[in-house]
C-alpha positions in Angstrom: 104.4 88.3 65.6 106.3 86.7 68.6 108.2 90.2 69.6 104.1 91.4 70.9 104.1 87.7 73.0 104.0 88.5 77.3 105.7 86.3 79.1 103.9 85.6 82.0 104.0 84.7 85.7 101.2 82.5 87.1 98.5 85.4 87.8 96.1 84.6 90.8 92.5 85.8 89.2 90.2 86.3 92.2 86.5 85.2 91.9 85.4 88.2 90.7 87.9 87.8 87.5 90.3 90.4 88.5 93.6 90.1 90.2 96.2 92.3 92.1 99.1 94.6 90.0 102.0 93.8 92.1 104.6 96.4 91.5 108.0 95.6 90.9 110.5 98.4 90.6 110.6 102.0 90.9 112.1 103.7 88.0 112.3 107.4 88.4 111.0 110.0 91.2 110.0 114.0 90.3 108.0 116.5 92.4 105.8 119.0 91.3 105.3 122.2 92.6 102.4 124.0 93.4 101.2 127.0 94.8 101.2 126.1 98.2 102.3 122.9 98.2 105.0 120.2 96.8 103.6 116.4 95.2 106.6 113.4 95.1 105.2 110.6 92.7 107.4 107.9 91.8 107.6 106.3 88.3 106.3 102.4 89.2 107.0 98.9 87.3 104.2 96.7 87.5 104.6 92.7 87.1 103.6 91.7 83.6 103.8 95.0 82.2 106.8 96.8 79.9 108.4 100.0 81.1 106.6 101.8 78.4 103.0 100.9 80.5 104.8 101.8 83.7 103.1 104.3 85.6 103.1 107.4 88.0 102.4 106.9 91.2 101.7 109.2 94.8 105.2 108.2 96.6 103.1 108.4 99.7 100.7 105.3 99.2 103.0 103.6 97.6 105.5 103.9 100.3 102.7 102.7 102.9 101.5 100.5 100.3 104.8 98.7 99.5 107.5 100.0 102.0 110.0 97.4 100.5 110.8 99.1 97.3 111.9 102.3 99.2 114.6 99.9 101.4 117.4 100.5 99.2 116.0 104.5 98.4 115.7 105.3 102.1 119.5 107.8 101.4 118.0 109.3 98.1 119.0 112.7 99.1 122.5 111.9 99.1 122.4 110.2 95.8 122.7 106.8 96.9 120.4 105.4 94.7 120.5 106.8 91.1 116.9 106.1 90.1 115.7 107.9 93.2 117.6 110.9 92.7 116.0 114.0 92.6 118.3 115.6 90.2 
């Protein structure tokens, strides 16, 4: 069925036969609240993979991780940048 066929970028395979996700997008933000505390994840696209496999991630490591995707976020709060928005 070609709707199920991947397209593909070339994927570097290390020699141990496993490579590195490389993320491409961040698609939503939410934070949960605890008793004593408050957890921001961020909602991440990863190269290769559809939005339905896209996954949660702590907004912490990923913004050490891969500061570059939170360039365009850094004026969330205001609502500059819908798919940060906390609302």
């Amino acid at each position: 069925d070609p709707s199920f066929i991947v397209k593909t970028e070339n994927v570097g395979i290390k020699d141990n036969l496993s490579y590195e996700e490389i993320p491409v997008q961040i698609l939503d933000r939410q934070v949960r609240k605890l008793r004593t505390k408050e957890v921001a994840s961020v909602k991440v696209l990863w190269r290769n993979q559809f939005i339905e496999e896209a996954t949660w991630e702590a907004e912490g490591d990923m913004k050490k991780r891969y500061p570059h995707l939170f360039e365009s976020g850094e004026n969330s709060d205001q609502g500059t940048n819908p798919l940060l928005s906390t609302s």
